[in-house]
NUNU-109076 format. One record per atom (N, C-alpha, C): x, y negated, z negated; residue in one letter. Coordinates in steps of 0.2 Angstrom, whole numbers, plus 5000, padded with zeros to 4 digits. Layout:
N
XYZA
...
REM end
This chain:
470
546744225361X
546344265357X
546544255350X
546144245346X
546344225337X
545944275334X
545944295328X
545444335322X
544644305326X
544644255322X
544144225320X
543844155322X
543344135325X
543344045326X
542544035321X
542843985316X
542243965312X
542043885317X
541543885319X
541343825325X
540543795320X
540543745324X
539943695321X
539843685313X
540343675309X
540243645302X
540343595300X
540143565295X
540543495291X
540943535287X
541643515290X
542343535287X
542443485280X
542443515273X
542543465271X
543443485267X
543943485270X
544443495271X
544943485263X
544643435259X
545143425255X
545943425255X
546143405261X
546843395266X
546943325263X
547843305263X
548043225261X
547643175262X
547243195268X
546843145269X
546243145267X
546143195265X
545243195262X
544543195266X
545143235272X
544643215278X
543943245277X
543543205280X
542943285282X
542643275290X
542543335293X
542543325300X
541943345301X
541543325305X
540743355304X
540943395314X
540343415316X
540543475321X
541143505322X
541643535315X
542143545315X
542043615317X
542843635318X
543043715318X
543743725315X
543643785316X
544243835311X
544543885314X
545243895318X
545443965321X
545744015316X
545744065314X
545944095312X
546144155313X
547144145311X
547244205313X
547744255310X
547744305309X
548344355304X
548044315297X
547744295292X
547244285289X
547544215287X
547744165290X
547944075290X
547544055292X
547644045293X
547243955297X
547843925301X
547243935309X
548043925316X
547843855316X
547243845316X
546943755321X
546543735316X
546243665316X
545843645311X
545743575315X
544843585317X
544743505321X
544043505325X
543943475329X
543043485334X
543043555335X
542443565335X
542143615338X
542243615346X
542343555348X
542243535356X
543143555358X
543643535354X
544343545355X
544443625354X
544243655348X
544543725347X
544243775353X
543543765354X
543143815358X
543743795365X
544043765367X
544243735373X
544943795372X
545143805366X
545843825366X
545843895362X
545343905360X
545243965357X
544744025359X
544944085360X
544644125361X
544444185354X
543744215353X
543744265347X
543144335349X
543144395348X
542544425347X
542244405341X
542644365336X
542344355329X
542044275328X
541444245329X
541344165328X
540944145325X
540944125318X
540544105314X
540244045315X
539444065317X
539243965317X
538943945311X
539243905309X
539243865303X
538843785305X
538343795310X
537943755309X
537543735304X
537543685301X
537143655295X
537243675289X
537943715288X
538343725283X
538943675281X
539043675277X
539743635275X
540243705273X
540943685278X
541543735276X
541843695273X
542243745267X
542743695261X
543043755258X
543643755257X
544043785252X
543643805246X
543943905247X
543743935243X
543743895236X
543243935231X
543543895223X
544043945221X
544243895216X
544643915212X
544743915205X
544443995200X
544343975194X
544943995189X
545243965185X
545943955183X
545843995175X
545244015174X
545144035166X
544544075166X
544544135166X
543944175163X
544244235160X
543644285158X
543744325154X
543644405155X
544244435155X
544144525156X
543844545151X
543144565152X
542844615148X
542344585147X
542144525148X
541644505145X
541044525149X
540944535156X
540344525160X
539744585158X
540044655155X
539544695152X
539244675145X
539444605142X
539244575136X
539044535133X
538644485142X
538444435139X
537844445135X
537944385130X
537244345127X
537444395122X
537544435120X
537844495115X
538244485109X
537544475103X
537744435097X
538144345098X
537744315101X
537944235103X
537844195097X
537244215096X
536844175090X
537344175084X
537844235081X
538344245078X
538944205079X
539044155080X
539544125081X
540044135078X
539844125071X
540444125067X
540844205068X
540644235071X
540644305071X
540844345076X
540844315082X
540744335088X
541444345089X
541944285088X
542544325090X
542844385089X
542744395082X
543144455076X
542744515080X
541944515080X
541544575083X
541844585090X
542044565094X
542044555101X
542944605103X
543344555099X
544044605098X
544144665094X
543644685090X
543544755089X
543244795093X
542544765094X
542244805101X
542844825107X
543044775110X
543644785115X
544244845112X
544444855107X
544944875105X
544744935102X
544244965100X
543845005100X
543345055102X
542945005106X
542345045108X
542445045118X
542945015120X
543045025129X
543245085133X
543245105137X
543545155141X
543745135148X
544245145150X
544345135157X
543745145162X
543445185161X
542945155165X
542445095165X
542345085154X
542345005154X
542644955160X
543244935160X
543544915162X
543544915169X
543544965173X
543444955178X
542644925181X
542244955178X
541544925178X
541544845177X
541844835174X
541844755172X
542144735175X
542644745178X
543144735183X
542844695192X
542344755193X
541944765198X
541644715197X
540944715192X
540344665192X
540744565191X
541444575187X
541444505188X
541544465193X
541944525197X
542444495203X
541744485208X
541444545209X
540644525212X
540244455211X
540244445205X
540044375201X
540344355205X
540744315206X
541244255208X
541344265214X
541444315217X
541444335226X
540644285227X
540144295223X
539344275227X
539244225226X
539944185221X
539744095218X
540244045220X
540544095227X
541044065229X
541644065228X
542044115225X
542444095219X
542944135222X
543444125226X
543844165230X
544444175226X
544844145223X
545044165216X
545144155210X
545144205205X
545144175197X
545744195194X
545544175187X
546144225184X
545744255178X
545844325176X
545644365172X
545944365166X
545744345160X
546044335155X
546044405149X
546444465149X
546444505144X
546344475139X
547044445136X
547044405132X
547144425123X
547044395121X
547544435113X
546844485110X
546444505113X
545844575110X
546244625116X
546744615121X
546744655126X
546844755124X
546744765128X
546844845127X
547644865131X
548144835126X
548944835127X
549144885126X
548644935123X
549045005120X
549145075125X
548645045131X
549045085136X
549045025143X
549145035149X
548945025154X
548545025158X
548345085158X
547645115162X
546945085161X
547045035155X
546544985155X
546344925159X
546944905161X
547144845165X
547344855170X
547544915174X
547444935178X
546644955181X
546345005178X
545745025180X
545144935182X
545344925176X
545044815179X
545244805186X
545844805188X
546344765193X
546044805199X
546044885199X
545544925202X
544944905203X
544544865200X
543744855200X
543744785204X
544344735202X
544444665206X
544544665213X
545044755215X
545044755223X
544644795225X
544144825221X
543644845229X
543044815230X
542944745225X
542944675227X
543144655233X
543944645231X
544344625237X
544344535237X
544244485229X
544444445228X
545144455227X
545444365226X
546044355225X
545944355216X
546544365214X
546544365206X
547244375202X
547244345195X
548044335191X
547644375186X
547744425182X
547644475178X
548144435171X
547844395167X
548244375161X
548544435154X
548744445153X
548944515148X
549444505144X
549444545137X
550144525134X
550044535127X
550244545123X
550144585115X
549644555115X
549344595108X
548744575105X
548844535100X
548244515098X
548444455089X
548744495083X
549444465079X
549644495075X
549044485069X
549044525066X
549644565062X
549744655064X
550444655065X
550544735070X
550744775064X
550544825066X
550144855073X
549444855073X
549144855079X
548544845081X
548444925079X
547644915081X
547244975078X
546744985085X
546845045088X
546545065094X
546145115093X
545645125098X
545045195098X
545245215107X
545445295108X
545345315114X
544945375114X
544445365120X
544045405120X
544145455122X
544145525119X
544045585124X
543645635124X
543245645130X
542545685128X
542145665121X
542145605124X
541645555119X
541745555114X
542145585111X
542545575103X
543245535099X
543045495098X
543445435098X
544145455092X
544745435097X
545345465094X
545845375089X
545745385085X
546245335084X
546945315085X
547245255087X
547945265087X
547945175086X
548845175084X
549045115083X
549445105088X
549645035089X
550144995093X
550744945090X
551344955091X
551544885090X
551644835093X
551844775093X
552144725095X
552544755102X
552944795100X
553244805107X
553244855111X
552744905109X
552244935111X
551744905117X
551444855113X
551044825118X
551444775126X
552044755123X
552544715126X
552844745133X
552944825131X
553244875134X
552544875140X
551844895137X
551444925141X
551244835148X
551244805144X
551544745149X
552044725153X
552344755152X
552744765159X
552844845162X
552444885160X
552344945165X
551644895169X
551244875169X
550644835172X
550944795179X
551444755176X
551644715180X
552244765185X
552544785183X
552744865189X
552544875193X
551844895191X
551444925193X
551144885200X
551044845200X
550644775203X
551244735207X
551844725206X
552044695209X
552544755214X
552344815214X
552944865217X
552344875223X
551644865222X
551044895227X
551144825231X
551344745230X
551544715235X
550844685239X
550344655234X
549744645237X
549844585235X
549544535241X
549744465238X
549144445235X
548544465236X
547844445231X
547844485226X
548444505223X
548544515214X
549144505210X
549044465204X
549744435203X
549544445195X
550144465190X
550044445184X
550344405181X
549944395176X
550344335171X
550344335166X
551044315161X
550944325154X
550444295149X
549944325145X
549644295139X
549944285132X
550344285130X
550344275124X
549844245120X
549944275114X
549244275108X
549344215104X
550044175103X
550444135099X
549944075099X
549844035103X
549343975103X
548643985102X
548344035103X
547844065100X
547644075091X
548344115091X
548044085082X
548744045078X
549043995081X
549643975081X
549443905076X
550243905071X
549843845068X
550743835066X
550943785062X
551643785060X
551843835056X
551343855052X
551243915045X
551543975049X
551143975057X
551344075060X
551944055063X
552443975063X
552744005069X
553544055064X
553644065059X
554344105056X
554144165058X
553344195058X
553144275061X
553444285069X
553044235072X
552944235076X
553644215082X
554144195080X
554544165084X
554944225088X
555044285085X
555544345087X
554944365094X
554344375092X
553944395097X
553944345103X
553844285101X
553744225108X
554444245111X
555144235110X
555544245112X
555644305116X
555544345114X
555344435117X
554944425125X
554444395122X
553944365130X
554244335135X
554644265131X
554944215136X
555444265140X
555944305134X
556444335140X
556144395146X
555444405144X
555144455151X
554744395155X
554644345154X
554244295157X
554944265162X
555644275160X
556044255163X
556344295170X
556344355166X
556644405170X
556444435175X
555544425174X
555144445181X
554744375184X
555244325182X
554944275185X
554244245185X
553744265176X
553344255176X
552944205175X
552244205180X
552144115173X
551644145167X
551444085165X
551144105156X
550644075155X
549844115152X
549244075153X
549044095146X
548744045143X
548544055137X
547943995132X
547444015126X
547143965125X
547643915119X
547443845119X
547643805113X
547243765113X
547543735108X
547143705103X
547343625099X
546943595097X
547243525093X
547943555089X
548643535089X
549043535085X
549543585086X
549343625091X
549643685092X
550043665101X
550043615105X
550143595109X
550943555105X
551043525101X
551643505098X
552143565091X
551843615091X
552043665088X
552643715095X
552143695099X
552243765107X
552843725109X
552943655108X
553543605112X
553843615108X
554143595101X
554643595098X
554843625095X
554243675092X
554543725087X
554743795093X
554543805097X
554343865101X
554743865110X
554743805110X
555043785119X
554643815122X
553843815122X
553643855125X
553343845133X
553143755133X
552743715139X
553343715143X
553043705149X
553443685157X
552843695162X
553143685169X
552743675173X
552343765175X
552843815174X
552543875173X
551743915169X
551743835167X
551143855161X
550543835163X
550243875161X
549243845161X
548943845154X
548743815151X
548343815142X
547543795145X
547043855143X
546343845143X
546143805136X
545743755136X
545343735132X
545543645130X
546143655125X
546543605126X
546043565121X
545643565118X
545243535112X
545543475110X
545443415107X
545743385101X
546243365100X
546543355107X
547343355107X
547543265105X
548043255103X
548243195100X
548543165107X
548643085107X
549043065111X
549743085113X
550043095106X
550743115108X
550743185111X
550043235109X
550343315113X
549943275120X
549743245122X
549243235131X
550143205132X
550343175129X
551143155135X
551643215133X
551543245129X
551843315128X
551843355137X
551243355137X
551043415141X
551043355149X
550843295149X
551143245156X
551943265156X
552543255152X
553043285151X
553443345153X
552943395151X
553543455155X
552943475161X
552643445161X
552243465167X
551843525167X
551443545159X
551243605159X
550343595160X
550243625164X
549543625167X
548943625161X
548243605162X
547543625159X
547043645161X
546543695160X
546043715162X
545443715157X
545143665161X
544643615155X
544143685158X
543643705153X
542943755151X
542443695149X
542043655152X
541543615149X
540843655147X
541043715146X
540443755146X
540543805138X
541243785137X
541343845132X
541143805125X
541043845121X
540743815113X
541343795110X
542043795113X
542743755108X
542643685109X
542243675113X
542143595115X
541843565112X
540843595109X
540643575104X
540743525100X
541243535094X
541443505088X
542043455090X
542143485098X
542943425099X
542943425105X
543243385110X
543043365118X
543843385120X
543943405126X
544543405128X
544643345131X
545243295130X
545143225132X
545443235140X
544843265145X
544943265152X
545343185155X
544843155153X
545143075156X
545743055155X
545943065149X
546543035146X
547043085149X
546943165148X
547543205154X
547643165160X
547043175165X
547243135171X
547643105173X
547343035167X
547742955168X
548342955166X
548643015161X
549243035160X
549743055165X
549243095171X
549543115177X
549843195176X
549343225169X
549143315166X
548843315173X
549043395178X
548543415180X
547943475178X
547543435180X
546843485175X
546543515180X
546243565179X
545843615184X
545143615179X
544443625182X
543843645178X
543843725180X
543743745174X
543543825173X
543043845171X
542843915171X
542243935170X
542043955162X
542743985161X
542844015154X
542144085152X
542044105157X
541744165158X
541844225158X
541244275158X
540644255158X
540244285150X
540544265145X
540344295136X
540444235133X
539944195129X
539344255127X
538844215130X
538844135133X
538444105136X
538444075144X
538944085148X
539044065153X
538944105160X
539144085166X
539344125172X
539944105175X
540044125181X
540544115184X
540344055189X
539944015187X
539743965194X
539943895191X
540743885194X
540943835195X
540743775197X
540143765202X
539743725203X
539543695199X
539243735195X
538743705187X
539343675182X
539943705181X
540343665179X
540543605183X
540443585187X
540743535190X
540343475186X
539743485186X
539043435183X
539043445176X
539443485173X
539343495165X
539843455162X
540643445168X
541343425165X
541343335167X
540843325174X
540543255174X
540243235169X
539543255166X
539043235162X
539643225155X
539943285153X
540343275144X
540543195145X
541043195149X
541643135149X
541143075151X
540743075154X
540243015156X
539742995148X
539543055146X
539343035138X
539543005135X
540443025133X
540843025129X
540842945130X
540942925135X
541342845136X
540842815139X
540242845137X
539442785142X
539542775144X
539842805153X
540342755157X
540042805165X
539442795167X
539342845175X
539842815180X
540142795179X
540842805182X
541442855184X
541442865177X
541942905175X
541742965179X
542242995184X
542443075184X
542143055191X
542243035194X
541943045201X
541843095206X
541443125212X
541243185211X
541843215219X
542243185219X
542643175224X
543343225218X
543343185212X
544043215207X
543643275205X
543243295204X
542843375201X
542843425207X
542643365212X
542843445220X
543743465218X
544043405219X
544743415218X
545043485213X
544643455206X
544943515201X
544643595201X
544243585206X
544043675208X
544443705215X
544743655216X
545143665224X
545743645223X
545943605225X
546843605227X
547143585219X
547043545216X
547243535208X
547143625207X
546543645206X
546643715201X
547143775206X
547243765211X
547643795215X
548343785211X
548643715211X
549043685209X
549343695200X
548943715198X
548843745189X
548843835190X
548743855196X
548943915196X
549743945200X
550043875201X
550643885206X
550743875215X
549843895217X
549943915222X
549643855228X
549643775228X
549543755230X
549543745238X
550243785239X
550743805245X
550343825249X
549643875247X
549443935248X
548543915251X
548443875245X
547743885244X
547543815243X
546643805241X
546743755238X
546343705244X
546543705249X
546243675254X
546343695262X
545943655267X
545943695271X
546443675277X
546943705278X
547543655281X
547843715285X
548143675292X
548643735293X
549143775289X
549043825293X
549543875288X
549443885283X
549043885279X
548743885272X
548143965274X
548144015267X
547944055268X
546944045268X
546844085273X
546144055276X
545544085269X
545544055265X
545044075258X
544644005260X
543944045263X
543543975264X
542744015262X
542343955261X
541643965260X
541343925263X
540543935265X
540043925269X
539543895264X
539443835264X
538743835259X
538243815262X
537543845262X
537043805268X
536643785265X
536643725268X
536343655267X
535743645268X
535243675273X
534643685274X
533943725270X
534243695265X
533843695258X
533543635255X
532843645249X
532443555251X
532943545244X
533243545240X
533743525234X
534343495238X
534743505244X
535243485247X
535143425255X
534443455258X
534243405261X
533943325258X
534343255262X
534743255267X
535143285268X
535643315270X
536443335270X
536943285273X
536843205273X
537343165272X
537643135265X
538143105266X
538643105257X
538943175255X
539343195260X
539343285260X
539743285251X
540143265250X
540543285243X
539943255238X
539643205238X
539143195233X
538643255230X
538643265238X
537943355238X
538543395234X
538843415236X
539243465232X
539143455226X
539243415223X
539843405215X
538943395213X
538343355214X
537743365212X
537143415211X
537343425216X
536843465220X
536843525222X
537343565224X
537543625227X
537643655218X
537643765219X
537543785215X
537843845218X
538343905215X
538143965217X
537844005223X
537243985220X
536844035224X
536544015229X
537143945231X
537043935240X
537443925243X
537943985240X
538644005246X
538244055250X
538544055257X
537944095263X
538644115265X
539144125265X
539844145267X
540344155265X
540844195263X
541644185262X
541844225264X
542744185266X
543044215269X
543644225263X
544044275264X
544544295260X
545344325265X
545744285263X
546544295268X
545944305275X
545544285277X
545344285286X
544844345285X
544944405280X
544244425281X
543544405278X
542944425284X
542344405279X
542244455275X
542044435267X
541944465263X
541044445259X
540844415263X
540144405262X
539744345267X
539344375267X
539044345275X
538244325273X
537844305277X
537244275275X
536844275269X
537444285260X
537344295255X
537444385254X
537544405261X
537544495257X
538444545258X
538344575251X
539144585253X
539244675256X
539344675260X
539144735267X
539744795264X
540344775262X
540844825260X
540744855254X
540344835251X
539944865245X
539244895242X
539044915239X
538444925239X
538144895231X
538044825232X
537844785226X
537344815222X
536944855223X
536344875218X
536744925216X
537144975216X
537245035214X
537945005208X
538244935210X
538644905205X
538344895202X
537644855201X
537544825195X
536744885192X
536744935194X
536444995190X
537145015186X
537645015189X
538345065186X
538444995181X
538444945181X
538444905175X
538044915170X
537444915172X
536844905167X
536944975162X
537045045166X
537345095162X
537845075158X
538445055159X
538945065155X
538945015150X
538844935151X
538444905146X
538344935140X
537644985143X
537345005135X
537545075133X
538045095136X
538445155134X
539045115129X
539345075133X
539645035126X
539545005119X
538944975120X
538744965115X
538444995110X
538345065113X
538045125109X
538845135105X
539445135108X
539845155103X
540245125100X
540245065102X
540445005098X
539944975092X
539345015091X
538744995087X
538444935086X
538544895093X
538244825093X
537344825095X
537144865094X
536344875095X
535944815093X
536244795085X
536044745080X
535944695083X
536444695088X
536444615092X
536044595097X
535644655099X
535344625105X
534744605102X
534444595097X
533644595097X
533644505095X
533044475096X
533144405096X
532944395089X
533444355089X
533744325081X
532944285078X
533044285072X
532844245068X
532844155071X
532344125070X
532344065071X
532344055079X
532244075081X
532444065091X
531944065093X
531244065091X
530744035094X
530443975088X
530243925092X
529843865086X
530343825082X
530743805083X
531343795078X
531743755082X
532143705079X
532643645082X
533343685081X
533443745077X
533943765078X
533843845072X
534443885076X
534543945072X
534543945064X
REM end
């Protein structure tokens, strides 16, 4: 008798051998994966009260998104058209106008995102607007992530100098001001991780953000270096890894002036990089999570190809979900094709076999846990999804990786499983009650922005109807 038997799918395994087994099955048990093979062998040797038929489904490894954003999911579209402006508004809003119940409300609705687009785990990017002045914030999120009950790396860790930051705490809706320092915020960064690594849950893990490569340039590194240092010895001491954005030039700043790459690392965006920083980053083996959706891209491409052939490994991310994007993976798979294929008029390029890869075993692999996840293998933790196939968009359902990487979307995962439990089944998520989240969203949304005085933002701009551009 086993947990669980997933019987009649096309397994599409992403295993060394890249197998895919059509009337395949799945045993699972204690939340691994015990057997992986026929339908016809497993049913012969397995027994379950729990058996999912996956007939005219395709089963594959949970995704895996290596880059998104804490806070954002109460804001999209919210002041977009402001580009130039969006970041500065957005780090104040955050640092001002949030409350732990923000937080947890965001918390919930993203993880819920990603739970229903297949997304079994992400990483949550606080990030240099973070709310480091207490705990309770990153906390109260990491709380909204597990009654969810995705997998998830909560990124955290000072805010952007110059310090001390300037915080608003709300109480009885009268906003209290207070400041932070440097190590202030550093301190409350490792009460979080404390906290999280003493509770012993292996579907939560934190990682260091530093803000340095964010607004880093040669000019910040003499401010900046007593801080990085400070980081690296608590990235040391609790054995942490470090996830953060960069940028053209700041990839050769973070190697030599900073010691800051290794194989510990993940860098979101990765823009503009010269040849010498893509063998920088082949070299100490510091990972990338290419966003083919985010606006850093616009003016400058991340050179995906050339990482590769370097033998960087790259994961595709969502970089979600503010001011323009979601959490569905999928669409990025077809956005991160289409760039590179423009770029080099070459439909060749980026084959839909390599883009399945960087949502599954590569992105696992940029987050550490390849050991674990990533594909569907013995012994490997059972994070699987169900995609049904019996729709006129994916009908035929032969060339099974092609359908995916083309054709599939979100919002035609019909199952996931998480450590061996179901956490969503025919599209619906039963251990929660999804209307009353996303009312509690919709509330707290425009409870923030009432305090934050982003009102301004929502109305449709000038130029956005009749017009080639804003």
């Amino acid at each position: 008798m086993v947990d669980t038997l997933i019987t009649n799918g096309i397994l599409l395994t992403i295993d060394n051998k890249r197998r895919i087994i059509y009337n395949g099955a799945i045993a699972i048990d204690k939340g691994r994966i015990l057997d992986i093979g026929t339908t016809k062998a497993l049913e012969s040797t397995y027994s379950s009260d729990i058996v999912i038929d996956a007939v005219n489904k395709v089963v594959m490894p949970g995704l895996i998104d290596t880059h998104g954003h804490a806070g954002h999911s109460l804001v999209k579209t919210v002041a977009e058209n402001t580009r130039d402006d969006w970041i500065p508004i957005m780090e104040t809003f955050y640092r001002e106008a949030t409350t732990p119940k923000y937080w947890y409300i965001d918390g919930t609705l993203s993880a819920l995102e990603r739970l229903k687009f297949g997304v079994t785990c992400g990483l949550s990017y606080l990030g240099s607007s973070a709310r480091t002045d207490d705990s309770v914030y990153a906390l109260q999120h990491i709380k909204g992530i597990r009654k969810i009950g995705i997998r998830d790396i909560v990124a955290v860790g000072p805010a952007k100098p110059p310090y001390p930051n300037t915080y608003v705490k709300w109480e009885n809706n009268l906003p209290l001001q207070i400041q932070a320092s440097f190590n202030h915020n550093l301190e409350v960064t490792e009460q979080i991780l404390l906290k999280i690594r003493s509770e012993k849950d292996d579907q939560l893990d934190i990682t260091m953000s530093p803000p340095t490569l964010t607004v880093g340039g040669i000019q910040d590194v003499p401010e900046l270096r007593e801080e990085i240092e400070s980081m690296q010895e608590m990235i040391e001491k609790w054995n942490m890894k470090l996830h953060t954005h960069a940028y053209t030039g700041q990839i050769k700043v973070a190697h030599e002036e900073l010691d800051l790459l290794g194989s510990h690392v993940s860098l979101a965006h990765c823009t503009g990089l010269s040849k010498e920083e893509i063998q920088i980053l082949a070299d100490t083996d510091t990972k990338v999570c290419h966003s083919p959706s985010a606006r850093s891209i616009i003016p400058i491409r991340c050179p995906v190809v050339e990482l590769l052939d370097a033998g960087v490994t790259v994961a595709i991310s969502t970089d979600g979900s503010a001011p323009d994007r979601t959490f569905d993976l999928f669409k990025e798979l077809r956005q991160a094709m289409s760039l590179q294929r423009h770029f080099f008029k070459d439909e060749n390029i980026m084959p839909p076999g390599k883009v399945i890869e960087m949502v599954t075993i590569d992105a696992a692999k940029t987050l550490g846990y390849e050991k674990e996840l990533g594909s569907l293998e013995i012994g490997k933790k059972a994070d699987i999804i169900l995609i049904d196939m019996m729709k006129p968009h994916l009908v035929p359902f032969f060339m099974i990786p092609h359908r995916i990487a083309y054709e599939v979307s979100g919002q035609d995962v019909d199952t996931v499983l998480i450590n061996g439990e179901v956490k969503m089944e025919n599209g619906k998520v039963s251990h929660v009650n999804e209307l009353n989240i996303l009312q509690k969203a919709q509330e707290e949304a425009q409870a923030a922005i009432s305090r934050g005085g982003l009102e301004k933002y929502l109305d449709i701009p000038k130029d956005f109807w009749g017009h080639t551009r804003y």
